[in-house]
RODO-2510 file (C-alpha; in nm, 4 decimals, decimal comma):
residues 300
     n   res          X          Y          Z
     1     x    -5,9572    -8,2187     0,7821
     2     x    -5,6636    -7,9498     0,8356
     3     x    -6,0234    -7,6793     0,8917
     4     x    -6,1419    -7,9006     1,1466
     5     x    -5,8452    -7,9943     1,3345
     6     x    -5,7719    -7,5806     1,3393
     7     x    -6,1367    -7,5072     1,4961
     8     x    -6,1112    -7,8010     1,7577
     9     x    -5,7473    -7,6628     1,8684
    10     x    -5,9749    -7,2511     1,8577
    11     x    -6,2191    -7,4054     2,1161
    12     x    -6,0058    -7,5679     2,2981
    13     x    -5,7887    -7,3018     2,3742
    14     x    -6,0963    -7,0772     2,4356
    15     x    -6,2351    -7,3459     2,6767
    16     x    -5,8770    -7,3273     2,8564
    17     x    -5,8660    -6,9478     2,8494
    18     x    -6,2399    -6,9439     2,9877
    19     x    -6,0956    -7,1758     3,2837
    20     x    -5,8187    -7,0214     3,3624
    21     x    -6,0313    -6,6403     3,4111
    22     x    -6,2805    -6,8645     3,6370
    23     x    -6,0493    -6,9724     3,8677
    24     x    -5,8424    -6,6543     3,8633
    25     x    -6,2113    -6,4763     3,9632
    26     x    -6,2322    -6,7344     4,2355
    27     x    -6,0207    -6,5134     4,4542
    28     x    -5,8917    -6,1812     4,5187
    29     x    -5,5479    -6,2778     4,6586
    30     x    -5,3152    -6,5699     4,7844
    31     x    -5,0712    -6,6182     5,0944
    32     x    -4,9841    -6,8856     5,3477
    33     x    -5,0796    -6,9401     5,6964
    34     x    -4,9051    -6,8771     5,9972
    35     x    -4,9257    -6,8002     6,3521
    36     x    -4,7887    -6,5747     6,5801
    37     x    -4,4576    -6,7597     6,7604
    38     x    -4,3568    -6,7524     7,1002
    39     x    -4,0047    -6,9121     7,2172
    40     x    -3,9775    -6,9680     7,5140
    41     x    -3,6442    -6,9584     7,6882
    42     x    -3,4081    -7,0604     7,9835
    43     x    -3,3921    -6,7756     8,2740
    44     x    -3,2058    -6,9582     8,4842
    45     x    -2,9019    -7,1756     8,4788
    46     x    -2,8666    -7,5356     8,5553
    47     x    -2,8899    -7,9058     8,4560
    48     x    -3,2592    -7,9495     8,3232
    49     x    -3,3880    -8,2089     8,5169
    50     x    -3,7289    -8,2475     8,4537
    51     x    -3,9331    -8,1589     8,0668
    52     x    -4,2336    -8,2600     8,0272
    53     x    -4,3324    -8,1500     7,6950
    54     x    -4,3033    -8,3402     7,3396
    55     x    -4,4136    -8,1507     7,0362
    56     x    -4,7896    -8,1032     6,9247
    57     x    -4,8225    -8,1358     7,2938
    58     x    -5,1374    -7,8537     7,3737
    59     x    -5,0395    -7,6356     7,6575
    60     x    -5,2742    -7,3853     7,9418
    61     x    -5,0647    -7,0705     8,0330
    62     x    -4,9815    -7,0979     8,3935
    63     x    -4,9248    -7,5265     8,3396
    64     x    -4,5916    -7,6826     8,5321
    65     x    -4,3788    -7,8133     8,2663
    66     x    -4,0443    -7,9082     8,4698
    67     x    -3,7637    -7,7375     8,6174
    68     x    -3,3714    -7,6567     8,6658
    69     x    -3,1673    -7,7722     8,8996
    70     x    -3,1587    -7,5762     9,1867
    71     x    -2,9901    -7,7052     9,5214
    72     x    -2,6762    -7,4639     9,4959
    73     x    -2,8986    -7,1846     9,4927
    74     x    -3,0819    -7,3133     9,7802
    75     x    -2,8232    -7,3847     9,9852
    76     x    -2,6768    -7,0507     9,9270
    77     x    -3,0064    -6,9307    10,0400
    78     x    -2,9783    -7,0958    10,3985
    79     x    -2,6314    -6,9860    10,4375
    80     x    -2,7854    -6,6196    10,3985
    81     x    -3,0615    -6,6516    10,6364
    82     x    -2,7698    -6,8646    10,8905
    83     x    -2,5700    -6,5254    10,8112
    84     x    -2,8978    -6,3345    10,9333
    85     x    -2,9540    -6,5148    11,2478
    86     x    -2,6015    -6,4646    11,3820
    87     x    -2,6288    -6,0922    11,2908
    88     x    -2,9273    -6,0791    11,4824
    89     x    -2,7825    -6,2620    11,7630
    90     x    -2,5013    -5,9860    11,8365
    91     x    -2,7600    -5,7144    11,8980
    92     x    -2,7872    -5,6031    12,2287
    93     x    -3,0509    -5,6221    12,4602
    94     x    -3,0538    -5,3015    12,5558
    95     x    -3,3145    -5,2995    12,8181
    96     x    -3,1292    -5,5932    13,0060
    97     x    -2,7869    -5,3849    12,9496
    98     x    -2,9643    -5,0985    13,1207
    99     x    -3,1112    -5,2920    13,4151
   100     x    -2,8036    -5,2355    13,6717
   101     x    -2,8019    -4,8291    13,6117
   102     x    -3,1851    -4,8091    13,6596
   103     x    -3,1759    -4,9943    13,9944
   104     x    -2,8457    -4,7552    14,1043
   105     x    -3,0693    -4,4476    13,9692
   106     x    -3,4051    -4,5979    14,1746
   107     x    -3,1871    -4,6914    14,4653
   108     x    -2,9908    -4,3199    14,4399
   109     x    -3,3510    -4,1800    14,3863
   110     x    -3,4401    -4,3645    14,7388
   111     x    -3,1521    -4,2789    14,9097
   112     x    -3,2478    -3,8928    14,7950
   113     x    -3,5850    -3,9221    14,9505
   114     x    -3,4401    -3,9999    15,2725
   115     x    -3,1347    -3,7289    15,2856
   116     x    -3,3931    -3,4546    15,2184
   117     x    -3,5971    -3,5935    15,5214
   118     x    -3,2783    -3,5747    15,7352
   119     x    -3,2080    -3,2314    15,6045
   120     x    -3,5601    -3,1180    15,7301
   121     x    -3,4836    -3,2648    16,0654
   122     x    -3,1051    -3,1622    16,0482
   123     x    -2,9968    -3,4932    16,0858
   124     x    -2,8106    -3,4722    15,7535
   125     x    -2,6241    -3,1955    15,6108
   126     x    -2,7500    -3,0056    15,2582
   127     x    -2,3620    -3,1391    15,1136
   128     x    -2,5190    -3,4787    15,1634
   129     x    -2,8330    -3,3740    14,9258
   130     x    -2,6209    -3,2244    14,6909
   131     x    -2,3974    -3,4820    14,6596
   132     x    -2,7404    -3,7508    14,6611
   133     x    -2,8393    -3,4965    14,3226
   134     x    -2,5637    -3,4925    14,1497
   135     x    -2,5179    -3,8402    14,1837
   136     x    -2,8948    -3,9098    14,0445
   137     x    -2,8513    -3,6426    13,7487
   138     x    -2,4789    -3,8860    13,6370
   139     x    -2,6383    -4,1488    13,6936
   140     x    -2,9218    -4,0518    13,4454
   141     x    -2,6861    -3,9433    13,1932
   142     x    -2,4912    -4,2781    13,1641
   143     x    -2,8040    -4,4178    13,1412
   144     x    -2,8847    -4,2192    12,7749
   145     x    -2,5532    -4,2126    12,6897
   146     x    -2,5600    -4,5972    12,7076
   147     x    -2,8907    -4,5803    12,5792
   148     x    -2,7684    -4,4255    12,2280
   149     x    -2,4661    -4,6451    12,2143
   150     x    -2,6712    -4,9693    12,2377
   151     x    -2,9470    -4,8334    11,9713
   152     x    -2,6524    -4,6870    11,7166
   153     x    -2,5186    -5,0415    11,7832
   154     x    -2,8750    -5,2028    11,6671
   155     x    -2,9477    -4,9740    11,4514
   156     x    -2,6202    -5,0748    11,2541
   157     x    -2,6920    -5,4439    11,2872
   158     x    -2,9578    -5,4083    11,0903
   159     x    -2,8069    -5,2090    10,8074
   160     x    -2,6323    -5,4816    10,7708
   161     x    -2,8467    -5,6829    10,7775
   162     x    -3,0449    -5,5925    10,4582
   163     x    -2,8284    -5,6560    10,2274
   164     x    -2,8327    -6,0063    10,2858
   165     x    -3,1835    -5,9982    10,2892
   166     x    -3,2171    -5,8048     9,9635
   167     x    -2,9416    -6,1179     9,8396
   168     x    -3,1906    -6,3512     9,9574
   169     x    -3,5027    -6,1902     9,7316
   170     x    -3,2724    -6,2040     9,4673
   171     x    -3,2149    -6,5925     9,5291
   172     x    -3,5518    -6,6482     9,5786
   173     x    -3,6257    -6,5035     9,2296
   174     x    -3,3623    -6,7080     9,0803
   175     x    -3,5423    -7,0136     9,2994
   176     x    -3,8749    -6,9349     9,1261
   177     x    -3,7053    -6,8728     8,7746
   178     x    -3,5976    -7,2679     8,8300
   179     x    -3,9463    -7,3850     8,8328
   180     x    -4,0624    -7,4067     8,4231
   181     x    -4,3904    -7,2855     8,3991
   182     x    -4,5638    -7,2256     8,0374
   183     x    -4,6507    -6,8336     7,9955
   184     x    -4,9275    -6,8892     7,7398
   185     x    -5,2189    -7,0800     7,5777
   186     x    -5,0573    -7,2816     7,2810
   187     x    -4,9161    -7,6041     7,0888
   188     x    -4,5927    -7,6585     7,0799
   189     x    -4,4592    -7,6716     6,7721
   190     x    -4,0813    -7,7303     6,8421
   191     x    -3,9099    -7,8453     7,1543
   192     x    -3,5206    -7,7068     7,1623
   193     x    -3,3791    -7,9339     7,4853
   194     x    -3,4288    -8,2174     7,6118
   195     x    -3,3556    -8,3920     7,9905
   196     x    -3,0267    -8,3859     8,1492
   197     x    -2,8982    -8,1323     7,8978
   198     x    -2,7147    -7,7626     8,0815
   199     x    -3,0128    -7,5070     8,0283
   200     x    -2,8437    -7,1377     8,0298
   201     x    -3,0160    -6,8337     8,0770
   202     x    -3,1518    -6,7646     7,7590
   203     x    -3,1144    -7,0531     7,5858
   204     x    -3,4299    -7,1276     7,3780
   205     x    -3,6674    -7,4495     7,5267
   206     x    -3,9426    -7,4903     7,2831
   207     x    -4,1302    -7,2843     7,0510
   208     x    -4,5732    -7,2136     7,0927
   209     x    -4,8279    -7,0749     6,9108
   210     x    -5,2216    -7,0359     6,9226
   211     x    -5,3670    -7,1760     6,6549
   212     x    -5,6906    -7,1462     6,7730
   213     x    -5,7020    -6,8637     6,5811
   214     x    -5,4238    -6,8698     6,2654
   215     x    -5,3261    -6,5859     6,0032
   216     x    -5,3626    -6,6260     5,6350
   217     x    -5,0977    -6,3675     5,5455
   218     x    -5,2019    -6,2519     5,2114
   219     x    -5,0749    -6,0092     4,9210
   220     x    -5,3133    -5,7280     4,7070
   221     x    -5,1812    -5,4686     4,4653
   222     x    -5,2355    -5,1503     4,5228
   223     x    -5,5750    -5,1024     4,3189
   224     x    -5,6990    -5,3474     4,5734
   225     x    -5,6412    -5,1566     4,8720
   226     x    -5,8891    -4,9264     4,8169
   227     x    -6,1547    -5,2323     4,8902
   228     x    -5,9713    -5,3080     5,1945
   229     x    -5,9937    -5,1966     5,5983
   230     x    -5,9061    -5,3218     5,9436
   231     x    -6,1661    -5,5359     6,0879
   232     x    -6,3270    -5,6004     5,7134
   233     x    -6,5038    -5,9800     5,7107
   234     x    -6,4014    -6,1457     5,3810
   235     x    -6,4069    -6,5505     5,2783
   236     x    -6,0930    -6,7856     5,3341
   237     x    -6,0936    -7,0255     5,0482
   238     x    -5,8980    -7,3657     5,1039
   239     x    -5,7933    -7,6734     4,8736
   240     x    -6,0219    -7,9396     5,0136
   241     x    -5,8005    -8,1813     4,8101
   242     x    -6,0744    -8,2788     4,5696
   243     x    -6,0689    -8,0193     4,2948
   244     x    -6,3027    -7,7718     4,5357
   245     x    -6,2814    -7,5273     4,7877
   246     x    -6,3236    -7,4783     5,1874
   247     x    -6,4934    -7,1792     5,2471
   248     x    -6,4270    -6,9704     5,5848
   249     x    -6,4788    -6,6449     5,7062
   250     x    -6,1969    -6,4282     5,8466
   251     x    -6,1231    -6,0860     5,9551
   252     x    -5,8784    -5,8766     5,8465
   253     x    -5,6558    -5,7715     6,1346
   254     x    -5,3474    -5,5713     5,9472
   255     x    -5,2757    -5,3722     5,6466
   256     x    -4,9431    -5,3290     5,5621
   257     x    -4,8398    -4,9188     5,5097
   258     x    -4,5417    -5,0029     5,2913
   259     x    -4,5344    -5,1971     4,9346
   260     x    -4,3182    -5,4822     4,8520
   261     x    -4,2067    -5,6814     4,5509
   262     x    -4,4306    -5,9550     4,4620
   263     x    -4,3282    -6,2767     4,6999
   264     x    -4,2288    -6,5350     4,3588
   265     x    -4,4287    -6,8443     4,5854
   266     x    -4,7345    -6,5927     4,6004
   267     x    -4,9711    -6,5242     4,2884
   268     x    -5,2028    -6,2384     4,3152
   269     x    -5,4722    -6,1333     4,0758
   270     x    -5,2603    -5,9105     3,8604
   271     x    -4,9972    -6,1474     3,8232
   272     x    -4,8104    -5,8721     3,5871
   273     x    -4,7951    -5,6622     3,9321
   274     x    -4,4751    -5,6371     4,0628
   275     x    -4,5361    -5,4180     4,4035
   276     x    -4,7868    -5,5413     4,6326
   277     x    -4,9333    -5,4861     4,9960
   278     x    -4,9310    -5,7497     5,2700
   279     x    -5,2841    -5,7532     5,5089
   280     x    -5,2914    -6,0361     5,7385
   281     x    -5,6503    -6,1846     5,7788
   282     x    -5,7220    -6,3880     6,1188
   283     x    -5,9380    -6,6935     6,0687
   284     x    -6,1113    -6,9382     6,3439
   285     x    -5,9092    -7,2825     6,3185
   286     x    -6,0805    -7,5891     6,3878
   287     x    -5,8013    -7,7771     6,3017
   288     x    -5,7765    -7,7805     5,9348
   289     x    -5,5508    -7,4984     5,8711
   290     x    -5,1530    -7,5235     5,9126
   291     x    -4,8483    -7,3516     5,8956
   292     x    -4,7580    -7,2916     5,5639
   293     x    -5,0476    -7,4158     5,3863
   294     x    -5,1345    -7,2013     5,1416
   295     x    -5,4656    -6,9970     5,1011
   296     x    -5,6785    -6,7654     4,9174
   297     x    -5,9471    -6,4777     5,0244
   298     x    -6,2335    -6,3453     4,8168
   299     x    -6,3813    -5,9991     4,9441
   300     x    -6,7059    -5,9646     5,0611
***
């Protein structure tokens, strides 16, 4: 009796053994899934008025999600471009400002015509020409000397001018910075703030991530590496919760260059190993892969 109960306890340790080396040769290594995170933050500041996003919630890059609020800035704006107009409004018009000389210079200019007739018919005296000159040549000078003090004067207008226009781009920016519009493709997988709640720049709002595509972040030892490159297909294998696997492919997309110490959540097929090498293998999700939900790959 003692004979047989010592060969029944022999196979069934060798039947246990035997299982254990098959399901160890089922893979190659182990990890967890995860994605590659985006938070997405405030860049302006203001009382959050509108956000309309809820977790799990699938987002388009470029989609309108809600907005800060922004009527100080706008009305700051307007005072600006008020500050602009009046500016504008002081510069002379210098070709009405020069109107008076150029009729004096075309009715000096006239009256010049007609002295040097008189002159050739000595009805007029050549101190009357001379006189009819030199009052056209001061006549022309005021008129560029008032020319350059009314353009100097414009000219400086407008200097001061940009700056409030430059403040304006800058509001404008801050304007558009208001408006919340998702950068890229994604679920969201937590939301930070919520309606009516002060949003400051930088502040985090909610947190994205493709999973169209996930990563199975997984750990070899360093005789493995040898069997491993960028871009290398191998099989994702996944509990199907009934004692068998899901089989994918995936692609691996990153090899670490430094070892590590063996993660204690992560078994690897040297368990006795105790420096390993992370490699992160990207796999097409159709919705059955998570965060955190834990994996295996067999190379091909």
């Amino acid at each position: 009796m003692r004979h047989i109960s010592t060969i029944t306890f022999l196979t069934a340790a060798l039947l246990f053994s035997a299982s254990c080396s098959r399901n160890q040769d089922k893979f190659d290594a182990s990890g967890s899934f995860e994605a590659e995170e985006t938070i997405i933050s405030a860049e302006a500041q203001g009382v959050l008025k509108a956000f309309d996003i809820e977790e799990g919630m699938d987002l388009q890059a470029g989609q309108h999600i809600g907005y800060i609020d922004s009527v100080q800035l706008y009305l700051k704006k307007k005072q600006l471009e008020a500050q602009i107009v009046a500016a504008i409004g002081k510069k002379p018009d210098i070709t009405v400002q020069l109107s008076s000389l150029h009729e004096q210079l075309k009715t000096a200019e006239t009256e010049k015509i007609r002295t040097q007739n008189l002159v050739k018919g000595d009805a007029a005296t050549p101190k009357q020409l001379d006189d009819i000159n030199a009052q056209v040549v001061v006549l022309k000078k005021q008129i560029e000397a008032q020319r350059s003090s009314l353009t100097i004067s414009s000219e400086g207008i407008n200097k001061d001018v940009i700056p409030l226009q430059i403040q304006i781009e800058q509001l404008e920016d801050q304007l558009n910075k208001c408006t919340l519009i998702n950068p890229v493709n994604g679920t969201v997988l937590t939301k930070y703030a919520e309606v009516d709640e002060i949003a400051t720049t930088g502040k985090p709002l909610y947190k994205i991530a493709d999973l169209s595509e996930i990563i199975l972040r997984v750990y070899i030892t360093g005789d493995q590496l040898a069997l491993v490159k960028l871009n290398q297909s191998v099989k994702v294998l996944t509990d199907d919760g009934k004692g068998a696997y899901n089989e994918a492919q995936g692609r691996v997309s990153w090899i670490s260059s430094k070892a590590e110490f063996t993660p204690k959540t992560i078994q690897t097929k040297d368990e006795r190993a105790n420096m390993v090498y992370a490699i992160k293998v990207k796999v097409k999700n159709d919705g059955r892969y998570k965060i955190g939900m834990y994996g295996e790959i067999k190379f091909q």
